[in-house]
C-alpha positions in Angstrom: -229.4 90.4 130.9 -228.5 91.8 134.5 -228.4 88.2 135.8 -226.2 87.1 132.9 -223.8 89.4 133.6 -223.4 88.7 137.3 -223.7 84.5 136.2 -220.7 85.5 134.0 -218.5 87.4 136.4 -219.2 84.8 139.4 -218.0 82.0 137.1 -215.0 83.9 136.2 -214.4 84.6 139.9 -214.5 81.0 140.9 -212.4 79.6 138.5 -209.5 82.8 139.2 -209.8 81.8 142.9 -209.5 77.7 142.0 -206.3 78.6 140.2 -205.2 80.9 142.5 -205.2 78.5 145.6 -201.8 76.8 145.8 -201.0 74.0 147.7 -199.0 75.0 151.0 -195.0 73.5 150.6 -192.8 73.1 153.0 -189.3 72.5 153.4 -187.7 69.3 155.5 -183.8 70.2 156.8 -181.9 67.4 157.6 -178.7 67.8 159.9 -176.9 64.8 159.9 -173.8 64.6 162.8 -171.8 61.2 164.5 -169.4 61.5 160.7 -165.6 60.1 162.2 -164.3 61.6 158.9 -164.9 64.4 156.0 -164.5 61.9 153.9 -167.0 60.8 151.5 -170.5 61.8 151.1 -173.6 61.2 152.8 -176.5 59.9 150.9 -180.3 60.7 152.3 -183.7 59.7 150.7 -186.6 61.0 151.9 -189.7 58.3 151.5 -193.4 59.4 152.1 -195.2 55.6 152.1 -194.3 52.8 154.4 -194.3 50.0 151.8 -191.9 52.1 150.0 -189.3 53.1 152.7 -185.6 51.4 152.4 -187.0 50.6 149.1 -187.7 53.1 146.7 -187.2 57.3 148.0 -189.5 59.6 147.1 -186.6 62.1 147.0 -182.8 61.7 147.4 -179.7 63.7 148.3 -176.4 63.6 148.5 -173.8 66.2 150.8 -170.6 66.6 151.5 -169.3 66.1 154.8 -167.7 69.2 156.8 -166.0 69.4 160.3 -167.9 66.1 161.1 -171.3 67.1 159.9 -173.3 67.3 156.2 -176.8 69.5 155.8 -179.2 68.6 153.1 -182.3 70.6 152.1 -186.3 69.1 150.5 -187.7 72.1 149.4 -191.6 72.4 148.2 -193.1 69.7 150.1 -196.3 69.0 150.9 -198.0 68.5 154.1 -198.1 64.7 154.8 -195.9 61.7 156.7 -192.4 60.9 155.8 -189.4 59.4 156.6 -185.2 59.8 156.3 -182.3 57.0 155.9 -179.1 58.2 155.5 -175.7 56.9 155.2 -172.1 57.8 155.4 -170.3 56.7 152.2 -166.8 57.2 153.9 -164.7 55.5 151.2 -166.5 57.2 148.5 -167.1 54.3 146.3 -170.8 55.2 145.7 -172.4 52.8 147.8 -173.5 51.6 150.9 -171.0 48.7 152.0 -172.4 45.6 154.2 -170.8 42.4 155.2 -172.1 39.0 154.1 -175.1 39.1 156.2 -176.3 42.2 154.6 -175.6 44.5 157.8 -174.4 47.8 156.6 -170.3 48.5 157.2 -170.7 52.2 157.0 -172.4 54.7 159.1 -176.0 54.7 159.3 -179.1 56.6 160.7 -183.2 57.4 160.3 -185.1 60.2 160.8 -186.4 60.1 164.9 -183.0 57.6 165.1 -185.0 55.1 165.0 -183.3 51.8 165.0 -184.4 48.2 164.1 -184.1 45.0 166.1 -183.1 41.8 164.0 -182.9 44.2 160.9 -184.1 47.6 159.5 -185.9 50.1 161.5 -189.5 50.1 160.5 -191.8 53.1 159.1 -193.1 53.5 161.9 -190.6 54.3 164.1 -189.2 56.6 161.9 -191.9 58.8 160.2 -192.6 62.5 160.8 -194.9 64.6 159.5 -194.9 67.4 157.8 -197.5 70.4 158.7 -194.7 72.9 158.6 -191.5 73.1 157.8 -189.5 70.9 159.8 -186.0 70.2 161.1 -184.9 66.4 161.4 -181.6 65.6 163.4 -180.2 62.3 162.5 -176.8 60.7 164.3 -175.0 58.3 162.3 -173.7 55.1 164.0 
């Protein structure tokens, strides 16, 4: 009966502790600055896969713009790679405007200000990771 009891109280003990263990989160600040205006808003998504980014975001948000410069907050991630576009929607119409070739009219800028050549930045150039929480610069150009 003795070793019932203690079979009991260790299976209750290991399945408090398995519940009890939450995954560490973190949170990612992005400071965005290079704005010539308050005007507008600037939009940020946050992606955590490469065949995903400039695609699809994992997260997304969008900021005012004051004295030249916009802060945006992901709270309660987790540990892992990710990456940051942004872009200043100066005329406020919702969207990011480009001209015929598809090249973005409005301020733009990635996480590490990564830049592409002949197009987009890529993934790599761009990702982070996340162990901690972190603080991510970007310039707008």
């Amino acid at each position: 009966m003795k070793k019932f009891f203690s079979t009991i109280v260790f299976l209750v003990l290991c399945y408090n502790t398995s519940f009890s263990q939450e995954v560490e989160k973190y949170t990612i600040t992005v400071t965005i600055s290079g704005m010539k205006s308050d005007k507008g808003a600037v939009y940020i998504a946050l992606y955590n896969s490469e065949k995903d980014f400039l695609k699809k975001e994992f997260k997304g948000a969008i900021v005012k713009v004051t004295d030249l410069k916009a802060t945006a907050f992901f709270k309660n991630i987790k540990k892992g790679t990710y990456a940051i576009s942004v872009f200043h929607d100066a005329n406020d119409n919702k969207k990011m405007d480009t001209n015929f070739l598809g090249i973005p009219k409005e301020p733009i800028g990635t996480s590490n200000n990564a830049t592409g050549f002949m197009g987009p930045p890529k993934f790599k150039n761009a990702k982070f990771k996340v162990t901690g929480n972190v603080l991510i610069p970007i310039k707008v150009k």
